[in-house]
N, C-alpha and C positions, 0 to 999 in steps of 0.2 A: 504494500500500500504506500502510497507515494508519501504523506505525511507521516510514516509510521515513526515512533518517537520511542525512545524509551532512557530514562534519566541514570546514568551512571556518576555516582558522589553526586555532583552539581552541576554535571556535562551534558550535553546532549548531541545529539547521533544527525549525521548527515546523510539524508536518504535521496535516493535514486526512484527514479517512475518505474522501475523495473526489475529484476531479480534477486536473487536472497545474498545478504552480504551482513559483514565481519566486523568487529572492531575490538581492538586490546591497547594497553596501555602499557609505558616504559618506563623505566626508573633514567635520571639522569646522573652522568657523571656533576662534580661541582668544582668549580674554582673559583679564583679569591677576585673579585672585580676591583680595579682602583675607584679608590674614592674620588666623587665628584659632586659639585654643586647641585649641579639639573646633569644626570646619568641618565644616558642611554641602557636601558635593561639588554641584560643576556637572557636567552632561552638556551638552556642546554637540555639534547636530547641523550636520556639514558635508556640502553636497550638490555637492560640487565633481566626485563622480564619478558624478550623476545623467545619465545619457549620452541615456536615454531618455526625460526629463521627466515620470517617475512622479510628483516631488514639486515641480520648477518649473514645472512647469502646474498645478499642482493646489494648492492652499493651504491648504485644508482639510486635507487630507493631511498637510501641512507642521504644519499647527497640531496635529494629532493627535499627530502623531510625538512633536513638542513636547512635550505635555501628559501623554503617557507619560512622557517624560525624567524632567520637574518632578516629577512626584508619586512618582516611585521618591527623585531626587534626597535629594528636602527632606525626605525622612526620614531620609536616611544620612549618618553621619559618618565622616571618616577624616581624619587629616592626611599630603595627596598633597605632596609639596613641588616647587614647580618642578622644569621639566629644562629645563634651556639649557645647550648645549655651547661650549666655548671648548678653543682653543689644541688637545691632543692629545687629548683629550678628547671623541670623537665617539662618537655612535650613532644607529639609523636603526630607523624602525618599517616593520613589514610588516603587509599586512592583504590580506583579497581584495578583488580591487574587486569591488564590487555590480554593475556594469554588465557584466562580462566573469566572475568565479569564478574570476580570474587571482591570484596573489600580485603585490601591488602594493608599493612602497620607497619610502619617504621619508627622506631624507639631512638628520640633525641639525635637526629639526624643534623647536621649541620652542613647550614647553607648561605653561601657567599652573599655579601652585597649585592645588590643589584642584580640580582639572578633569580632568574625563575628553571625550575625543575621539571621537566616534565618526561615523565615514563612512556614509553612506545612500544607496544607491541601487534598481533595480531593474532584472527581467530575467526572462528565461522560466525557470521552475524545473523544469519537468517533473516528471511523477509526482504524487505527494500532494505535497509538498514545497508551502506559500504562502507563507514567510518563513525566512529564516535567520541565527544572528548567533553573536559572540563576542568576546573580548580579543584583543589583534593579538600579534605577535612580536617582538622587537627581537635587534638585534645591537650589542654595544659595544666600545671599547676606548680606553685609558686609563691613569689609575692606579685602583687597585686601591679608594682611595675613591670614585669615581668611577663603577667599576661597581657596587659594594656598595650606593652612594646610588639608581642604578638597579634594583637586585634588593629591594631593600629594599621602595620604592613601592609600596603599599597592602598590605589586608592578606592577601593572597590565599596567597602564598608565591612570586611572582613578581611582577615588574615590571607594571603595571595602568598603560598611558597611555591604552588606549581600548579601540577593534577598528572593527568594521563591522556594519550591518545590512544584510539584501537582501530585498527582496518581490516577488512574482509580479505580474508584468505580465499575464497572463490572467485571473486571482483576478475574479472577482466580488466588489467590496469592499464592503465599509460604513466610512464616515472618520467618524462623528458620535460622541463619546464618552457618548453615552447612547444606550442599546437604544429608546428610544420609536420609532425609525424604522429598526430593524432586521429586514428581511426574513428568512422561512425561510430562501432562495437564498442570502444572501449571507453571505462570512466576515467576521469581524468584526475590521477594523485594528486601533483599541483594546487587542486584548486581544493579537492577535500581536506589534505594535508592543513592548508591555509583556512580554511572554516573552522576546522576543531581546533586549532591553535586559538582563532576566534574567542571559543565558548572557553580555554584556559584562561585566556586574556578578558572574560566579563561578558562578552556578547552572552545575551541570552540566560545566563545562569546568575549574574551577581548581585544584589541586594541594590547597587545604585541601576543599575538594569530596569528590574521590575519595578521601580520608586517614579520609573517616567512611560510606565506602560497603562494605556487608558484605553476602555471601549475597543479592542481588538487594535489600537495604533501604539506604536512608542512614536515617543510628544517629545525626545532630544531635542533642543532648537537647533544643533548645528544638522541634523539629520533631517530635519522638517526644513529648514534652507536648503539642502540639497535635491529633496524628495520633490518639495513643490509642495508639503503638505505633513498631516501627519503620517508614518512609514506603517502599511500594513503588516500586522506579524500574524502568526499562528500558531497551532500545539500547543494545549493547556492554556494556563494565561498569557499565552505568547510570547514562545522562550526561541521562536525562528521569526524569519521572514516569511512573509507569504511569498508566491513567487511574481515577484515584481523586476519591472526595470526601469530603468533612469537613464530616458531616452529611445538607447537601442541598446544599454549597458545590464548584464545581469549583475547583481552585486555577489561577491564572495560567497557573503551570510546570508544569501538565499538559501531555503530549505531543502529543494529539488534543483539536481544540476542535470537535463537530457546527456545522453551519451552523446560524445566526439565534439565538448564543448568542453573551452578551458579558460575559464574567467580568472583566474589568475595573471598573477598579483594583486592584491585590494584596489578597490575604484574607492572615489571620491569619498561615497555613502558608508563604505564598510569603514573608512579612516572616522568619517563623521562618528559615527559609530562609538567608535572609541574613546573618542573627544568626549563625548559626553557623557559616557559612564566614567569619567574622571581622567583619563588616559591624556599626558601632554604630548600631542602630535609634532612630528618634526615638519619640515619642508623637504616634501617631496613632489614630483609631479603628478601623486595620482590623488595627490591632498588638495583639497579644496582653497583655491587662494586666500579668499580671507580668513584671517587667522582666528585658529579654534580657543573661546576662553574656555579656564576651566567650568565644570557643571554646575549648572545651576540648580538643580532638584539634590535633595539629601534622601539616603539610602529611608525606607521606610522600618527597615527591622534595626532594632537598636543594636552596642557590640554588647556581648554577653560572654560568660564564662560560667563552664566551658562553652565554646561553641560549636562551628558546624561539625556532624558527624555523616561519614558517606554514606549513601544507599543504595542498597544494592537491587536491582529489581529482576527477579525468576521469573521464568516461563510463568503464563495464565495457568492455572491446576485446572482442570476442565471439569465437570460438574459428572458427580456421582448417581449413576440412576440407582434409585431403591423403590420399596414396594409402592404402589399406587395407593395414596390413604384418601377417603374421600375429602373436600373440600370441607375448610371449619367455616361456618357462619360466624363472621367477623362483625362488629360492629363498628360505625361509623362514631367519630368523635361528637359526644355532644356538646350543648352549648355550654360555657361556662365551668366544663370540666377540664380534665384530661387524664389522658388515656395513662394506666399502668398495667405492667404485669409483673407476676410473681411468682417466685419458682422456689421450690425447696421441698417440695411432697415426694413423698418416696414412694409415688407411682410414676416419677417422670412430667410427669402433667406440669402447664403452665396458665396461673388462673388470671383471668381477664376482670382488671377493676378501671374502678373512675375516680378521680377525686373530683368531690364536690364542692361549690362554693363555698361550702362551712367547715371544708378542709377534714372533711370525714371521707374515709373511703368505700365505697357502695362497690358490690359484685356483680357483674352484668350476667352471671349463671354461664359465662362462654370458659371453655375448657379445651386448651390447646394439648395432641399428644405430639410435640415435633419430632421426636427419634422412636419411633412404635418401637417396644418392644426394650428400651432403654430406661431405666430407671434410678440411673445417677445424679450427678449433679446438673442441672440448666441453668446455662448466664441465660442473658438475654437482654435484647435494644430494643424499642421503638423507631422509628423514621421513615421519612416517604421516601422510598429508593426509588418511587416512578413517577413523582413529580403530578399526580395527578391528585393533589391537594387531602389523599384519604393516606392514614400512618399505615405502614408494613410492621412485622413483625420477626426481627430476627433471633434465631439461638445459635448457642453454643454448646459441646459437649465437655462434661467434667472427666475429673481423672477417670483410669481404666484402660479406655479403648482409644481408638487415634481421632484423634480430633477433628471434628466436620461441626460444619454452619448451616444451616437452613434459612430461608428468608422467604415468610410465608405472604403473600398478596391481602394486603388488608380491604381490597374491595372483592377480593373473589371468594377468598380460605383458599386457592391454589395456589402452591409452589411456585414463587416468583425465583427462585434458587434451590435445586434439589438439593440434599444432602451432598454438601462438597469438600473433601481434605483439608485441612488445612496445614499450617506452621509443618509441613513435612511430614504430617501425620503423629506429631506428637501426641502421645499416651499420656501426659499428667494434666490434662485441662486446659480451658481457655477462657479468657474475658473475652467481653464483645461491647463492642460502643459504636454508636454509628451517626452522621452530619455530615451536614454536606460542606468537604474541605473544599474542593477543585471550583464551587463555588456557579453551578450548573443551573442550581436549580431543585438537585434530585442530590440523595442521601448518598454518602462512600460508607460502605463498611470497613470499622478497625478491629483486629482482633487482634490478643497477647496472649505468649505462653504464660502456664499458671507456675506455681510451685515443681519446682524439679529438673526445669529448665531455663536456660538463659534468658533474659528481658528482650524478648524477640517481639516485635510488632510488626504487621502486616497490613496495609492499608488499598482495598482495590475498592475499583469500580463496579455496577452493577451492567451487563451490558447483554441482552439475548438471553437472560436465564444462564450465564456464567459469570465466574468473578475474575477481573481482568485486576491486574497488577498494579497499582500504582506508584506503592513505596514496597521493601522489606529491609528492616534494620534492626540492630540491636541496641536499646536505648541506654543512656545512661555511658554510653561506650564501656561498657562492663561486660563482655562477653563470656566470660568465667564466672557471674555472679548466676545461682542456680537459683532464687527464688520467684523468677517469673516477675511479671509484671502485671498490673492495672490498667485501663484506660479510659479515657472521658473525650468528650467531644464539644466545645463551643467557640465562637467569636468571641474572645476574650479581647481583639484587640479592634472590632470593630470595624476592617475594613473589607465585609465582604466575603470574607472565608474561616471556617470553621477552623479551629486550629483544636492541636492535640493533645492531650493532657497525660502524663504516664506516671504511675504511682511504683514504688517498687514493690514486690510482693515479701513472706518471708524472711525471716533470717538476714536481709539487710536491716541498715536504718530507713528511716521513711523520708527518701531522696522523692523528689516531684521535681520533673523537668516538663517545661510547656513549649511546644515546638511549634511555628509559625505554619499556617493552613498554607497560606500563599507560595510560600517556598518550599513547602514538599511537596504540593502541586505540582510544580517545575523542577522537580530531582532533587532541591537541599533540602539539609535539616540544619534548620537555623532555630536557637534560643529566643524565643520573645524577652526572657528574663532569666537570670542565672539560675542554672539548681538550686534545691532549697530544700533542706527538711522542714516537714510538715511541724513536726515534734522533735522532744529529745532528740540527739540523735545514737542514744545508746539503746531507745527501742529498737525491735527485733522480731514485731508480730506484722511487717507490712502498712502499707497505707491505702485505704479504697479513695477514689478520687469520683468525683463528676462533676458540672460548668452546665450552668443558667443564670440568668437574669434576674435574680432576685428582688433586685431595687428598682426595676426598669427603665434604669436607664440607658438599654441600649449595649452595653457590654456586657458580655459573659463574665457571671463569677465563677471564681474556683472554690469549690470544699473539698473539705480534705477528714477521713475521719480515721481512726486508729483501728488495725487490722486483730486479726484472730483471737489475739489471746489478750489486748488493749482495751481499756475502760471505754465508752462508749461517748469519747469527747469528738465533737465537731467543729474545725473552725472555717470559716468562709471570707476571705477576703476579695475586693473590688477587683474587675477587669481595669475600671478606669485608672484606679490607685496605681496595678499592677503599669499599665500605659505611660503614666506619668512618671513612672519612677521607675525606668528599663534596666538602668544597674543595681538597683538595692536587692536585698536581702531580704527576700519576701515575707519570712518570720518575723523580719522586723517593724512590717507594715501593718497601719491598723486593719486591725479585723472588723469587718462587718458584723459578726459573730462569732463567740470563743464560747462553748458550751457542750453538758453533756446531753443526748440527748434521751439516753433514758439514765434508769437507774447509775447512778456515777459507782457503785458498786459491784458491777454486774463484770466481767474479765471477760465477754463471750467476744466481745468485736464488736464492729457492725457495720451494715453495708449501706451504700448510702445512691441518691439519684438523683435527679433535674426532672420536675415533670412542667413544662409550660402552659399554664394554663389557658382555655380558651377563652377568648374577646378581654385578656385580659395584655397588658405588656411586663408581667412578671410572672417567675416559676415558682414552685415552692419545694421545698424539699420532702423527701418520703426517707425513712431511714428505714430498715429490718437488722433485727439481731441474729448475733451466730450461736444462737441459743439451740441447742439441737430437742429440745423436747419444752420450748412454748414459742412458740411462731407470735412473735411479738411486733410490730408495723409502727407506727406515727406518718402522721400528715405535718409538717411544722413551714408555714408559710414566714417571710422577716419579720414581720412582728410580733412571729411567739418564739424567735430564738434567741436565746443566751438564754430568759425562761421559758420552756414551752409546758403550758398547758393543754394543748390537746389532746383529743383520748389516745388509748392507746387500743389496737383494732389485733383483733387474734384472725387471721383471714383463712388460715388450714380448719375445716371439719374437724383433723386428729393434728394433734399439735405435733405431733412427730416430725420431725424433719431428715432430709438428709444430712445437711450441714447448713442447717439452720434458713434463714429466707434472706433471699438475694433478690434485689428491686429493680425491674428495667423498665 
């Protein structure tokens, strides 16, 4: 498919209108650049993760890649200032490797002034897909100069040490940087070479990027003097060009290059380009004469620590056929409620309520079995995955068996998503949260591993009755931490996309990272606000997380409340606070609410949710306990939290639980 797009760390893939292709990523050699005022950056290419000898058997190749680098280079200035780590002061870059599409880690790596890194390899891309690239990730820690000097590095609004390129091992190539010996059949290196270095260098992937992308245009001024206009883009929130010219000129960073065509070396636009995601242009002939100032738009996501971590995105898992179960008579939302469910009976079953204006919760008699025959634990979400204004209903499977999702049609009772795999088929359970990140219209399902495995998150789209990919990562950059993870979904910041909320599960402390909706849309995972424990941080029972509106004013809140074996305390702090205050210390912000919400003696846990209510512009909260033998519920809207009085609702016939009630 000609737009076909898929986000590696923070890169993105240059495709062809036509056959299945490749891309891998390299490591670079490093050297020491002289110090300069206003430095012309280096791109050094490393092929240390050429696995398949796309570019060490091949020289030509090499030299290409090359001479793409050089001539973006030597036109651009910035002053990068070394990274070299000493004493407590560590950090560690990620990138995919080119030869696998795997997130790859390098521990305290050091890199010259003025130098940018970038890894090259290659690999079977499949689809359209001939090449693909991007800025890498890092993780730090420190003093507080330390990471700052790191967030600081270039001028993107994030950390810039490199990333990766990867190219199609089947690709019918052309390496020669002049068209005189370029075939109809084949694609042209030169020019793809030159685009993914692009998206290393901010096209399309960087935070001052998307800060000037509107209504399907980026609104650069030096690129709207160019264009004639604002520049159309495409893929996700428009992380390409759509396929446009300037004149009779295709630009570089066009998304689709036809075969036997070599736009190579940047034109005017693609320099524009750069200008205004912060990059100082030199004087070249293919740069626009009047001189580019630097940007005038400031990146939208703030700097944070840690920050970006890569992601990795796998094949679509294709949807699982199971038995045919008849259709559930679903009910429509009524006025002035809103929709919950509740899971924790140990028949499997998931019971359909409402909350009511008086903040009680009413049974609508409707009884969902989503895994026939299954009797374990159910997460479960609400959300419209189909945009036809009526809520869906997703689940999940607890430990035991491998993990699959359902996502049942809230206007039919038919499987709008059959039973589908998930996180690899991991056996110890899943959370499930879901909102619309990409920002559509229509709901993304997120899912996390539970206890027993690493804080893996999964975030796809609903598309034909399967679930298509849109992130998979492991949060917290903790891939060795086994207690699983949490997840929540809302507009915490307001503009337009739902962003991610991730609680750790078990056996950590209760770390909460909030990840920008907008920017993993488009391949990154960027920080809205630094980690933060929820609580102590010598707790050890996890943290359940979820994000609504409580105040309504229009920003998603976050709460947070203490996990399994934790008193049943809740605190809720502002989206807006959070906004305003990008680098603080989120425990140290006022709370909206700091309370327990049932008995402050009770050590069972508890689980907690967002339910929005209808015709109203705030959510209220619903809590359940991990009490495994009294199925104990609350409705508690903002004005009955820090004390809440309202009742408390037993919703199970037999208060048995499996592991107590869990609120979606």
């Amino acid at each position: 498919m000609r737009s076909a797009l898929t986000s590696l760390l923070t890169g993105r893939k240059r495709v062809m209108p036509r056959s299945s292709h490749q891309t891998t990523s390299q490591k670079l050699t490093l050297e020491s650049l002289e110090s300069r005022e206003v430095p012309a950056i280096t791109i050094q290419i490393d092929y240390s993760h050429d696995t398949t000898g796309f570019f060490l058997n091949n020289p030509t190749a090499q030299a290409t890649l090359q001479q793409a680098a050089n001539d973006l280079a030597a036109q651009l200035s910035a002053s990068l200032p070394a990274i070299s780590s000493s004493g407590g002061n560590t950090w560690s870059e990620s990138f995919l490797d080119p030869a696998t599409g795997q997130q790859d880690t390098l521990s305290n790596p050091s890199v010259a002034a003025n130098t940018i890194v970038v890894y090259a390899g290659a690999r079977v891309l499949g689809g359209t897909q001939v090449s693909v690239g991007g800025f890498g990730g890092y993780s730090a820690s420190g003093t507080q100069a330390w990471v700052n000097s790191l967030q600081d590095r270039g001028p993107l609004g994030t950390l810039l040490w490199g990333g990766s390129v990867a190219f199609d091992t089947t690709t019918n190539w052309y390496f020669g940087t002049s068209a005189a010996g370029l075939q109809a059949n084949q694609e042209d290196f030169f020019t793809c070479a030159t685009h993914e270095l692009g998206h290393v260098l901010g096209f399309g992937t960087a935070p001052t990027w998307f800060a000037q992308v509107s209504n399907g245009t980026f609104t650069g001024p030096q690129s709207e003097a160019i264009y004639g206009g604002p520049v159309p883009v495409t893929w996700g929130a428009g992380a390409e060009l759509a396929d446009i010219t300037v004149g009779t000129t295709r630009p570089v960073f066009d998304l689709t290059l036809p075969p036997g065509i070599q736009t190579a070396p940047a034109t005017p636009l693609d320099w524009a380009i750069l200008a205004d995601i912060g990059w100082s242009v030199g004087s070249t002939s293919n740069v626009p004469t009047t001189p580019l100032p630097a940007p005038s738009t400031t990146p939208v996501v703030p700097p944070v620590s840690p920050p970006v971590v890569p992601i990795v995105s796998p094949p679509v898992v294709p949807p699982v056929v199971s038995p045919v179960v008849p259709p559930v008579s679903l009910p429509s939302p009524p006025v002035a409620t809103a929709n919950v469910i509740l899971t924790g009976e140990t028949d499997g079953s998931a019971q359909l309520f409402t909350v009511a204006s008086n903040d009680t919760l009413v049974p609508t008699g409707q009884s969902i079995d989503p895994f026939p025959g299954y009797t374990g634990v159910i997460h479960s979400a609400i959300a419209d995955f189909t945009g036809d204004g009526v809520p869906d209903y997703a689940f999940v499977t607890g430990a035991g068996n491998a993990a699959e999702v359902v996502i049942i049609n809230g206007s039919t009772g038919a499987d709008l998503v059959a039973p589908t795999t998930i996180l690899g088929g991991f056996t110890g359970g899943a959370f499930v949260a879901a909102g619309d990140i990409s920002g559509d219209g229509k709901a993304d399902l997120v899912v996390s591993a539970d206890a027993g495995g690493s804080p893996r998150v999964q975030v796809f789209q609903v598309q034909k009755g399967a679930l298509v990919t849109v992130a998979d990562f492991i949060a917290f950059g903790s891939p060795n931490f086994r207690g699983g993870a949490r997840v929540a979904v809302g507009d915490v910041n307001r503009d337009g996309y739902d962003d991610l909320i991730v609680g750790a599960g078990v056996g950590g402390g209760p770390r909460v990272s909030v990840y920008s909706g907008a920017a993993l849309t488009n391949g990154q995972l960027v920080n809205l606000v630094p980690d933060f424990f929820a609580f102590d941080s010598t707790l050890r029972s996890g943290v359940y997380v979820t994000a609504g509106d409580f105040n309504g004013d229009g920003y998603a809140d976050i709460a947070y409340s203490t996990g399994d074996t934790g008193g049943p305390r809740v605190r809720v702090v502002s989206g807006a606070e959070l906004v305003a205050n990008p680098g603080a210390d989120v425990a140290t912000l006022p709370a909206l609410a700091d309370f327990f919400a049932l008995d402050s003696t009770d050590r069972n846990g508890i689980r907690i949710a967002a339910a929005q209510m209808s015709g109203s512009n705030q959510a209220v909260l619903i809590v359940g306990s991990g009490n495994t033998t009294d199925d104990i519920v609350r409705v508690i809207p903002l004005a009955q939290m820090n004390v809440p009085t309202t009742p408390l609702t037993n919703p199970f016939s037999n208060p048995n639980t499996v592991d107590g009630v869990y609120v979606g």
